[in-house]
PASEBA-1860 file (N, C-alpha, C; in nm, 3 decimals):
! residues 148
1> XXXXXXXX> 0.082/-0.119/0.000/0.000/0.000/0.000/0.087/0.127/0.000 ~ 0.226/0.099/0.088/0.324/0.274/0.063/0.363/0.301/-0.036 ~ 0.370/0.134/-0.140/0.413/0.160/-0.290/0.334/0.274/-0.379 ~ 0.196/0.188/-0.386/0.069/0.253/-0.445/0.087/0.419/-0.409 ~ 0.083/0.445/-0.269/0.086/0.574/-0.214/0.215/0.673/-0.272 ~ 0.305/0.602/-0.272/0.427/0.674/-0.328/0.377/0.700/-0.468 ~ 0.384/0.639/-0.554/0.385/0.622/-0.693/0.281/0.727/-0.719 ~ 0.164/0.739/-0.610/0.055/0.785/-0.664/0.113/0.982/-0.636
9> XXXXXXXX> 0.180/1.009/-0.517/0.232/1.063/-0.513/0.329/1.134/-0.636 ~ 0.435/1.039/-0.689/0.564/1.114/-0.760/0.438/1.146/-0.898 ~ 0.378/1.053/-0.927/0.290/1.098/-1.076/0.215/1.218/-1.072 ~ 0.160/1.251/-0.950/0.054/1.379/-0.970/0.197/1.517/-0.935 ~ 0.273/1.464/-0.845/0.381/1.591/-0.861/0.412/1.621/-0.980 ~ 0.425/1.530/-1.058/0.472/1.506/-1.197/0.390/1.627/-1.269 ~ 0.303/1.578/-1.290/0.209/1.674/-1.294/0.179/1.819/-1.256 ~ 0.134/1.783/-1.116/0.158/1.995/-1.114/0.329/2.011/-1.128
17> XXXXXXXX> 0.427/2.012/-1.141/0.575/2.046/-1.168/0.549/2.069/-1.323 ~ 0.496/1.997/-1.402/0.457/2.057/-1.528/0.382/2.169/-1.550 ~ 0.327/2.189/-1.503/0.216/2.330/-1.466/0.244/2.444/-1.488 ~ 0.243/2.534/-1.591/0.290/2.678/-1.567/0.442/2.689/-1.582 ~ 0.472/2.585/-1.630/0.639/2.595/-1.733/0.672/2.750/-1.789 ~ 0.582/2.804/-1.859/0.614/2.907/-1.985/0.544/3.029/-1.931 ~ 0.558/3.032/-1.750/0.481/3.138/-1.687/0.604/3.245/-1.664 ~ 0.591/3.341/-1.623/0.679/3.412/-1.523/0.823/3.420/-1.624
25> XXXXXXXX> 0.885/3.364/-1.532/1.038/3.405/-1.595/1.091/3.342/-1.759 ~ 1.043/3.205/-1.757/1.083/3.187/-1.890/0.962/3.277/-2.031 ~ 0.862/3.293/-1.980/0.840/3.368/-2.044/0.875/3.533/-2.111 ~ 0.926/3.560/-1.998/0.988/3.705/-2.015/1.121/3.697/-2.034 ~ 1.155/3.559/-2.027/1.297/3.503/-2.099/1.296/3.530/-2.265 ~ 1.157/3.416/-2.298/1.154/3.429/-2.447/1.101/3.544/-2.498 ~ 1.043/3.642/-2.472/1.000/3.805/-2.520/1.124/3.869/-2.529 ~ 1.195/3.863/-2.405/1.332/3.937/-2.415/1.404/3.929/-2.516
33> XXXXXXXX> 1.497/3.763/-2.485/1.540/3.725/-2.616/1.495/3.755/-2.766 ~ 1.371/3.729/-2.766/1.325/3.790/-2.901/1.320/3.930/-2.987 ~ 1.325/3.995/-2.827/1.306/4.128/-2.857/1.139/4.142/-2.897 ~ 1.025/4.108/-2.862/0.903/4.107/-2.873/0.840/4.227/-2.915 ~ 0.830/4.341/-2.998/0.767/4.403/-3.014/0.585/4.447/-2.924 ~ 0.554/4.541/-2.858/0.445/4.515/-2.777/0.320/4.435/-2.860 ~ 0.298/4.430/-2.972/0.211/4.376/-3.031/0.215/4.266/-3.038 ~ 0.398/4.206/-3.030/0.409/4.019/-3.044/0.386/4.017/-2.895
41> XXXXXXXX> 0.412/4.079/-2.785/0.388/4.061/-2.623/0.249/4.010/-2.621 ~ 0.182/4.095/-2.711/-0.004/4.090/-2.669/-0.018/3.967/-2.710 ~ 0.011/3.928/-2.857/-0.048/3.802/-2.892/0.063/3.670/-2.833 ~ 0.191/3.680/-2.775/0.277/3.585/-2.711/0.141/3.561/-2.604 ~ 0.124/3.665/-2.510/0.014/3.615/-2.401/-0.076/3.552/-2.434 ~ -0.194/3.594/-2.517/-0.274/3.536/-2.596/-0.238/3.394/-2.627 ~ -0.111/3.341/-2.669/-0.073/3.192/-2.737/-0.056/3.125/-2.618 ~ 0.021/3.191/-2.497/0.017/3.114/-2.383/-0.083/3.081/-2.284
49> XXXXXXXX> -0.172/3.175/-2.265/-0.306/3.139/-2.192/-0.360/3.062/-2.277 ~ -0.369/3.044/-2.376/-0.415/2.938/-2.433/-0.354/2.789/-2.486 ~ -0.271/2.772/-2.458/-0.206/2.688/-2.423/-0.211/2.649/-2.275 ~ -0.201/2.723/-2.186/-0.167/2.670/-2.073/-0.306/2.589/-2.025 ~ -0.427/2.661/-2.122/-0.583/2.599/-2.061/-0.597/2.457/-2.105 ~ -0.494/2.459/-2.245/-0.507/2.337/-2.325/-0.482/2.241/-2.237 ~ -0.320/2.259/-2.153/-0.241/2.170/-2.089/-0.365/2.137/-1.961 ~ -0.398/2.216/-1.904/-0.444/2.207/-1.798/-0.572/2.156/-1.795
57> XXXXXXXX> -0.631/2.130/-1.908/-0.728/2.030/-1.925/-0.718/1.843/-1.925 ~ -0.571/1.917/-2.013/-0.536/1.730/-2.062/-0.492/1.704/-1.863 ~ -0.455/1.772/-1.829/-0.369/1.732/-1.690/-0.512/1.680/-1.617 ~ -0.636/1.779/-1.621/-0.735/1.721/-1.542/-0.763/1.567/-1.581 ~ -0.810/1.566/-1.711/-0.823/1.433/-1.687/-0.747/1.297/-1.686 ~ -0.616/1.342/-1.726/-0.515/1.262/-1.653/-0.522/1.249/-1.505 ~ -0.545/1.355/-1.407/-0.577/1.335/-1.260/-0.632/1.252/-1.260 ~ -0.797/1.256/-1.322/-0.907/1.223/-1.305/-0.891/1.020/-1.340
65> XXXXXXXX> -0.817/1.025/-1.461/-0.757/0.871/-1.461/-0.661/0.819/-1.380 ~ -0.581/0.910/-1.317/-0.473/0.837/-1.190/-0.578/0.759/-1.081 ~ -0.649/0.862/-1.018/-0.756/0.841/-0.921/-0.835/0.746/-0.958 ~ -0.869/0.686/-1.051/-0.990/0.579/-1.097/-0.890/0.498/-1.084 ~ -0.723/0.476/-1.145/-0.628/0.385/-1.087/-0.599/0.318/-0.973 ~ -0.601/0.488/-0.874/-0.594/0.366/-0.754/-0.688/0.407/-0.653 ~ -0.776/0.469/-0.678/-0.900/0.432/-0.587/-0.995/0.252/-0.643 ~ -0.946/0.185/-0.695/-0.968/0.030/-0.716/-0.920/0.007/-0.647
73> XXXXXXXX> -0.986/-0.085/-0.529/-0.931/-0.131/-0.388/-0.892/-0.291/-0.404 ~ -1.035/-0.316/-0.517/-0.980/-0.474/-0.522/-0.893/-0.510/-0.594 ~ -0.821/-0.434/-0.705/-0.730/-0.487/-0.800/-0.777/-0.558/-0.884 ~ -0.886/-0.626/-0.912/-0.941/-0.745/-0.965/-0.973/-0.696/-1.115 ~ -0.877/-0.766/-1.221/-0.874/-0.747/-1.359/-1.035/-0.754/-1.429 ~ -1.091/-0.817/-1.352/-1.239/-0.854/-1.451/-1.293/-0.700/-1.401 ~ -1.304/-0.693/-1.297/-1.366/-0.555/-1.254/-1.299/-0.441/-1.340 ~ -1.168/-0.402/-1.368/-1.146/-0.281/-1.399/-0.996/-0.320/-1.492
81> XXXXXXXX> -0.955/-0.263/-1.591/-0.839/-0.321/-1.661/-0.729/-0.225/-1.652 ~ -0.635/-0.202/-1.578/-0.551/-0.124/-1.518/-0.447/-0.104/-1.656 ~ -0.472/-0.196/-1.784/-0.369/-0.134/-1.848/-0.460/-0.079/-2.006 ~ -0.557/-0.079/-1.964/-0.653/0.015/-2.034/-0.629/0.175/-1.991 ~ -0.676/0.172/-1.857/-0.640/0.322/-1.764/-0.509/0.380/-1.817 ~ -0.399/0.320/-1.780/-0.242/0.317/-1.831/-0.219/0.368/-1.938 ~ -0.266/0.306/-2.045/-0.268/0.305/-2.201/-0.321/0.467/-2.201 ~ -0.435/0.534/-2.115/-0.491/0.649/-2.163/-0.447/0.769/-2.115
89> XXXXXXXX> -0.338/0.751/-1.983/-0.295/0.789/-1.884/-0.157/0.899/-2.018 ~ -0.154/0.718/-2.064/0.002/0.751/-2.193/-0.054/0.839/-2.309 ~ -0.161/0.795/-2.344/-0.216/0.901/-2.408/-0.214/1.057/-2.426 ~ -0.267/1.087/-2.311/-0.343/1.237/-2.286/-0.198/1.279/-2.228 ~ -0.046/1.191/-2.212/0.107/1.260/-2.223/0.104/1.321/-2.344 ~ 0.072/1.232/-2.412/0.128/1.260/-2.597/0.048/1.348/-2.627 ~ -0.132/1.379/-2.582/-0.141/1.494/-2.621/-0.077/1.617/-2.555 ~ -0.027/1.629/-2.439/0.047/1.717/-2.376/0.194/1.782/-2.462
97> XXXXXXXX> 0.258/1.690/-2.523/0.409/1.722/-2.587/0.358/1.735/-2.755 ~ 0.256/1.678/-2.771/0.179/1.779/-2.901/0.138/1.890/-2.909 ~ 0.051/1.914/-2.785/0.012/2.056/-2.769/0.134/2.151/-2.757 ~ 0.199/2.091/-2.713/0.323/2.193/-2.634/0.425/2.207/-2.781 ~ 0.448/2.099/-2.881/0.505/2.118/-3.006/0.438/2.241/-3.107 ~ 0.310/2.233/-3.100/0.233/2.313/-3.130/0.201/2.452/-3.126 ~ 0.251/2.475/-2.985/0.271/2.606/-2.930/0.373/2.650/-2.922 ~ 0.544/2.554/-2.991/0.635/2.609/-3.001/0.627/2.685/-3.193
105> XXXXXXXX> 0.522/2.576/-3.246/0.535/2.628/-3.377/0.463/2.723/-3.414 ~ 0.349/2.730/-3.324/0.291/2.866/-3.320/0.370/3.015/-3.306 ~ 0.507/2.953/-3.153/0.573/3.125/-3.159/0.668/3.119/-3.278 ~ 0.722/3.022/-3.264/0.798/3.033/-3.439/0.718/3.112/-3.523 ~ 0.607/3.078/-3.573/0.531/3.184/-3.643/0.513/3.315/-3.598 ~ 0.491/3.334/-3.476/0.479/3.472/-3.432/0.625/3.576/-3.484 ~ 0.732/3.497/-3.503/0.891/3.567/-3.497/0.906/3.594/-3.603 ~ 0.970/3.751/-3.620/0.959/3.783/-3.763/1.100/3.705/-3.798
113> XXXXXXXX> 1.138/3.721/-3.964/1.317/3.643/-3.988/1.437/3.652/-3.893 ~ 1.413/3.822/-3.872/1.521/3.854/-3.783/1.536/3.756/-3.640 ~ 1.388/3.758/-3.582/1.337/3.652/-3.529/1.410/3.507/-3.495 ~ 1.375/3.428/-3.620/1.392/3.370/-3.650/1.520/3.295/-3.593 ~ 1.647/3.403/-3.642/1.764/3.375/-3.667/1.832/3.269/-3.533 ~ 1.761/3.386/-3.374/1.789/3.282/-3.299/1.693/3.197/-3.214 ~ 1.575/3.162/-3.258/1.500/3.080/-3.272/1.565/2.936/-3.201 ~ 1.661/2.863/-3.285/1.708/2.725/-3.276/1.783/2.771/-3.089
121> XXXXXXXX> 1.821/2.872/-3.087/1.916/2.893/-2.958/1.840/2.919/-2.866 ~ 1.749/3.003/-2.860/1.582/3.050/-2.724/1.562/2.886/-2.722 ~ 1.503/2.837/-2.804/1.445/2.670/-2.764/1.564/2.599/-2.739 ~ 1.681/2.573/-2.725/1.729/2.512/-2.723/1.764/2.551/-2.546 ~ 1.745/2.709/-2.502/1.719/2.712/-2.362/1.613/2.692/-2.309 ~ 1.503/2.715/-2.335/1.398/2.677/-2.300/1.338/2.525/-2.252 ~ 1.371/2.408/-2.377/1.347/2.307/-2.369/1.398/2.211/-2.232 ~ 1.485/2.263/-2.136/1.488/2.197/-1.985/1.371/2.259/-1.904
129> XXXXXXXX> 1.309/2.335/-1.942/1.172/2.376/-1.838/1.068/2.313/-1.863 ~ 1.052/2.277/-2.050/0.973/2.209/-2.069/1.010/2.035/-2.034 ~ 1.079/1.999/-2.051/1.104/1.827/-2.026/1.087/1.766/-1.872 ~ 1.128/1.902/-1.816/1.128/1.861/-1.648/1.217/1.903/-1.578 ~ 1.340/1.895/-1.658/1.493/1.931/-1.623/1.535/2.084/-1.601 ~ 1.386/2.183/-1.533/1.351/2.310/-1.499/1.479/2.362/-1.437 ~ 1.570/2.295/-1.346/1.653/2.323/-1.258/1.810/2.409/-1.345 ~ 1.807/2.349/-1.456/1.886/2.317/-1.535/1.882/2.485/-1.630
137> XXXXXXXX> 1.770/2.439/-1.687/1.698/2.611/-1.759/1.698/2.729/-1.619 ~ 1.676/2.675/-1.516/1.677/2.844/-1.455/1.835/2.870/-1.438 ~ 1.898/2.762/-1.423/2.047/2.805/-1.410/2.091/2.890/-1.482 ~ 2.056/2.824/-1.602/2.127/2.875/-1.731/2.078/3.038/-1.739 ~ 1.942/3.084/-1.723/1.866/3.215/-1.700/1.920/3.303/-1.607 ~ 1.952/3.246/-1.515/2.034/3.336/-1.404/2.170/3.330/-1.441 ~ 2.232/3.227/-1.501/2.388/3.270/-1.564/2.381/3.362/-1.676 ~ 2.307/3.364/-1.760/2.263/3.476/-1.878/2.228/3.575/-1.858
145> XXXX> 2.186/3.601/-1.747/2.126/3.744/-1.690/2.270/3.824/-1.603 ~ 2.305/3.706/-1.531/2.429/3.825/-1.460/2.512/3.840/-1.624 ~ 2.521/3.767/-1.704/2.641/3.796/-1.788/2.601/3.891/-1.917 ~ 2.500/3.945/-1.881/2.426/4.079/-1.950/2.459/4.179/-1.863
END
């Protein structure tokens, strides 16, 4: 049962730790870097609140399938098929790193050529906030900032 409890634990952290990635600082990371014009600011916000509602939907009902996981007390395969749940659990990930591909190709579009240019280098800092490896990207943000 401390297994279940743990596990059930690290997955929903999992979860909110994903939450609000592209809030606050890395966001005013990637405007900066870009040099955002106030008009790309308005619609950058715009792409991210909407995104973030996207994420935060798929996350609900991912909750909502953890909990049907292990609130099953009996375990009993005929009753409930735990790698059905699993299977959908994996799912509504993949729509998560779609949506989130989606919303990188969206600001790509937002960036004019000039834009563009360092494009491959902003995502290439960015992408430890998104994977998980957050610790990693703020480093790098606070080493880039004193060395400005």
């Amino acid at each position: 049962m401390i297994n279940v409890g743990l596990i059930l634990f690290i997955t929903l952290s999992s979860i909110k730790s994903q939450k609000h990635k592209i809030r606050g600082p890395m966001k005013d990371h990637i405007s900066a870097e870009f040099g955002f014009s106030d008009e790309q600011k308005t619609r950058f916000e715009q792409m991210v609140k909407s995104h973030r509602e996207k994420i935060e939907e798929i996350e609900k009902q991912e909750r909502v399938l953890i909990n049907i996981y292990f609130q099953n007390t009996t375990f009993d395969k005929k009753v409930f098929s735990s790698d059905t749940i699993v299977t959908q659990i994996n799912q509504l990930k993949g729509q998560r790193i779609k949506a989130t591909y989606e919303h990188l190709q969206e600001l790509k579009g937002l960036c004019t050529n000039k834009q563009l240019e360092k494009f491959d280098e902003v995502l290439h800092d960015i992408i430890p906030g998104l994977t998980g490896s957050e610790k990693e990207s703020k480093d790098k943000l606070l080493k880039d900032r004193k060395a400005k």
